[in-house]
N, C-alpha and C positions, 0 to 999 in steps of 0.2 A: 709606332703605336701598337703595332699590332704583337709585336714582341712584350709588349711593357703590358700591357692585359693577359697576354697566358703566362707570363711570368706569376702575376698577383692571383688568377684563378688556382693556379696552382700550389700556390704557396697559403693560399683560404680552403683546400680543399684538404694538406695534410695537418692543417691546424684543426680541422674537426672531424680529424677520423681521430687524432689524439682528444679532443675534448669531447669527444661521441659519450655521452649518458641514460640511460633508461627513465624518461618519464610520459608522461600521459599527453597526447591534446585534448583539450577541452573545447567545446564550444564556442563559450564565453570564456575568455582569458583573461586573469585579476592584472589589469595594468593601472596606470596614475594615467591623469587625465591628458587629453591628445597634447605630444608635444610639450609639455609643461615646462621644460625649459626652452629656453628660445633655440630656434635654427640656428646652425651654426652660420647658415648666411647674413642673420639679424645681429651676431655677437659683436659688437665695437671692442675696436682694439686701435691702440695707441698712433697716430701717422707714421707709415712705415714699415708696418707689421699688421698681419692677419692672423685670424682666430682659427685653430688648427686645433683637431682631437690629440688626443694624448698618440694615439700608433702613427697617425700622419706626422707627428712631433720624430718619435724616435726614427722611423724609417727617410725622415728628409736626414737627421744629425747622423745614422746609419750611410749614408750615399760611398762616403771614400770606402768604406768595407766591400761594396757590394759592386764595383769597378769591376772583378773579374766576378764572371759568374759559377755560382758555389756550385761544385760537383754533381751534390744531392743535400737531401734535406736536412741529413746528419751536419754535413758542413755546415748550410744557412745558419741551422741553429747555432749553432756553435760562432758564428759571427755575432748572427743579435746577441745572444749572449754577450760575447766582449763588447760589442756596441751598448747595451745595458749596463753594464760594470765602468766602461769608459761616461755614460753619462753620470751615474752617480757620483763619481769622482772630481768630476765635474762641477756638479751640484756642491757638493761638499765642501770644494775649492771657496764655491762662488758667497756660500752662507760661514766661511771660515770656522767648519768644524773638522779643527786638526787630528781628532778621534778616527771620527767618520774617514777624513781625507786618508790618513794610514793605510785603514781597513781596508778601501777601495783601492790604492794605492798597490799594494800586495797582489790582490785578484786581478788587478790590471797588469802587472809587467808581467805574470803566470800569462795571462790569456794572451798577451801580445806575441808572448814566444811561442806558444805552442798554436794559435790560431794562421800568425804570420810570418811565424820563423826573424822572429827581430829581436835583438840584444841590444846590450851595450849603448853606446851613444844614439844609433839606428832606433832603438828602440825610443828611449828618452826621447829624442825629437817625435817620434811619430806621437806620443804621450800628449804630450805640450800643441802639438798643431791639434788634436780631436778636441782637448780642455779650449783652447783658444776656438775653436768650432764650436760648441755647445754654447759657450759665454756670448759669442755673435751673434748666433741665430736666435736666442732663449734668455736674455740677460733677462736674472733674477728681481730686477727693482721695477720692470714693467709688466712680469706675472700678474694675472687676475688675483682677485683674494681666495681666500680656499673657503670654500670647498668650490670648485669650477670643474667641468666637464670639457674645459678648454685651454687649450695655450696661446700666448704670440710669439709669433713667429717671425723675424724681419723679412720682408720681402727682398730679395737680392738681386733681382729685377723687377721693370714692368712692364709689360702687356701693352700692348695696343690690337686690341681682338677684332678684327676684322665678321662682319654680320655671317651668319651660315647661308652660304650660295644654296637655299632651294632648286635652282636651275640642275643641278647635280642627280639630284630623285628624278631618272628618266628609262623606261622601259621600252624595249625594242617589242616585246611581250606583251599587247596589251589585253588578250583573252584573259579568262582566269583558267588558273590549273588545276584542274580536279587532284584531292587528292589519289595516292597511291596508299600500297599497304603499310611500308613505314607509315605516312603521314597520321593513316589511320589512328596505330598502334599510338602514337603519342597522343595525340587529341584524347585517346581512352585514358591513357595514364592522366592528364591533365586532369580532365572529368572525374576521375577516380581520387584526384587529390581533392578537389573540390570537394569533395563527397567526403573525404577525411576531414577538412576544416569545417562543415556544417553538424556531419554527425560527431566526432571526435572517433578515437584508435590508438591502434600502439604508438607510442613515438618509434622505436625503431623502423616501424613496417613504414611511417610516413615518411622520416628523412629520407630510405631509401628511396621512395616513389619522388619527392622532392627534388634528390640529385639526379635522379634518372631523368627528370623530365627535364632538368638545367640544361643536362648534356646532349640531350637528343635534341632538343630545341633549336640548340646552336648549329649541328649539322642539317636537320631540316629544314632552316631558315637560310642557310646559306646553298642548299641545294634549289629554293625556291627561286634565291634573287639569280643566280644562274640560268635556271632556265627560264625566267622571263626577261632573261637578255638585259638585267640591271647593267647599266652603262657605267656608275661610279664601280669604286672598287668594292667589293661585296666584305672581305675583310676588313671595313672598316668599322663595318657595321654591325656583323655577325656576334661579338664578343658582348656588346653593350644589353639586350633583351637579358643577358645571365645574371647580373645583377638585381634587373629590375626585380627577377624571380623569386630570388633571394631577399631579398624587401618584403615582397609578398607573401611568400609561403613559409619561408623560416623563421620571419622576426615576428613577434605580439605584437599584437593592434587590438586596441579597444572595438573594434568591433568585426564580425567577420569580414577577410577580404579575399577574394577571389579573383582570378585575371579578367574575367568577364564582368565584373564591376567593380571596381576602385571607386569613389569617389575623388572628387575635386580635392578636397581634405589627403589624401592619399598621394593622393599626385603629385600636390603641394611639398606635402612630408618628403617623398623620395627624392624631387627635385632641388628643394630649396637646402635640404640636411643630409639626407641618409648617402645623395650621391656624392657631395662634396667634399662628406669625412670621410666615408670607403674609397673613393676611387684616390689615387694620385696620377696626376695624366704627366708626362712626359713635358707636352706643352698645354699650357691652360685651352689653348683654341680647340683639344680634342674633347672638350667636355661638349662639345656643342653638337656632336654625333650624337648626344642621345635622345633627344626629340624626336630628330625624324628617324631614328635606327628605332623605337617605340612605335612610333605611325607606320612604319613599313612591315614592323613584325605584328602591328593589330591587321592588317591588310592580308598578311600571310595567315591570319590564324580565321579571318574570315572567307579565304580561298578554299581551306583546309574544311571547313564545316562546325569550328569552335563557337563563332562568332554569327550573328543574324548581321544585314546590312544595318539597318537601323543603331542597332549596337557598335557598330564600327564607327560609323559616321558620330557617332557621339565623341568616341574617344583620339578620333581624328581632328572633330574640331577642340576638345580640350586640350591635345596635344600641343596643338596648333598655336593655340592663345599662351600655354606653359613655355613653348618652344621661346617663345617673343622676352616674357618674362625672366626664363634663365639665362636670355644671352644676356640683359641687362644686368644681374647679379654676378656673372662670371668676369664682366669688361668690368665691373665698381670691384671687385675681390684682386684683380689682378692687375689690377692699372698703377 
């Protein structure tokens, strides 16, 4: 698991140094109203098949590409890519347009040989098993209608999800740790985002306070559960508060959000949608880390001096009630 999350942070972190742009935050930021289209948890899809974003589509039909892992990111690309060109081909096969199928056709035996070094018959076959991939996992006549923000996807197994052992959350540590000067230093940077989302600033000055605070977080939080002698394994947890962050501070919301207050609405959103379509877990059962990996890092952020008790305790027990709710939507998504 813990391979499969710095794999995806890494691969989301040189996706937007290429899509880095110059604009403003605002205060108020013009979005459509919360949610407007349903969660992806709420989306019905056919018996057999689940409603999956369009990237969790291509990076599940992407898997046989991505069996040995790519050099650098020059490679990655250059995989999606041919995984891109193999789906269209795909596509095209499955809507019988022999235009299309040509066109894609060309661009796919080029990318095959120069991505995987395959010709000839080698080639051909590998062609035909991705086309026979895409038509499996995505057949065309149980697509939603368009315009959708979702696919189905066949389930290839199922799940039987066993509850999240709480007995697991257990410290040897039970003082609390003052913080030190790192700790300091982030809390200021947090604060200081806050302060960006309330007043508004440059967008570049903010992302970078944004990613700095992603990245320092995660080391801080994992030097936390260390020394208060956390008993599970601290890597399984450390990786998951980087998302939430990212939820929070990068994406628009109808109204301001900050770590120190989310609402329930908020919680909702990240749990029920925003984590389901970003994340891809290895095994479904590791989505269930982020409940209490969320309660252990509000605990760390009130050790720190972020957070008041009162305020912790709030978002302990809504974690708590959410934690209950997403195991229920993960074992009905996966089963």
């Amino acid at each position: 698991m813990k391979k499969n999350r710095k794999e995806i942070v890494k691969r989301q972190k040189k996706a937007r140094e290429k899509a880095r742009q110059k604009r403003q935050v605002r205060k108020v930021r013009p979005m459509p109203a919360f949610m407007e289209r349903p969660p992806i948890s709420q989306a019905a899809a056919p018996q057999g098949f689940m409603a999956v974003s369009s990237s969790q589509a291509m990076i599940k039909y992407a898997e046989p590409l991505m069996e040995t892992n790519a050099g650098d990111i020059n490679e990655l690309n250059r995989r999606m890519e041919l995984a891109s060109s193999l789906w269209n081909l795909s596509i095209s096969r499955q809507k019988n347009e022999q235009r299309e199928y040509s066109h894609w056709m060309g661009k796919v035996k080029a990318g095959v040989k120069k991505v995987l070094d395959l010709d000839g018959a080698e080639r051909d076959r590998y062609i035909e098993k991705m086309i026979e991939r895409q038509v499996y996992l995505f057949p065309e006549e149980i697509q939603p209608a368009k315009p959708s923000l979702f696919m189905h996807m066949r389930k290839e197994v199922s799940y039987l999800i066993p509850p999240f052992d709480n007995g697991r959350i257990r410290f040897r540590v039970e003082a609390a740790i003052p913080p030190d000067e790192e700790d300091l230093r982030l809390i200021e940077k947090i604060e200081a985002l806050d302060d960006h989302i309330r007043r508004g600033g440059d967008y570049d000055d903010y992302e970078e306070l944004a990613l700095a605070v992603e990245d320092e977080s995660k080391d801080r939080f994992r030097n936390w559960l260390i020394a208060k002698g956390f008993e599970d394994n601290p890597e399984e947890y450390v990786y998951c508060p980087e998302l939430y962050l990212t939820f929070l501070y990068r994406y628009m919301h109808e109204d301001i959000v900050v770590l120190k207050s989310v609402s329930s609405q908020y919680l909702r959103e990240f749990f029920e949608d925003f984590l389901l379509r970003k994340m891809i877990c290895n095994k479904p059962v590791e989505y269930l880390y982020w409940p209490p990996a969320l309660k252990l890092f509000y605990q760390f952020l009130n050790e720190k001096g972020y957070l008041s008790a009162n305020e912790t305790d709030r978002f302990l027990g809504e974690l708590e009630e959410m934690g209950k709710r997403f195991q229920e939507i993960v074992q009905e998504r996966y089963r």
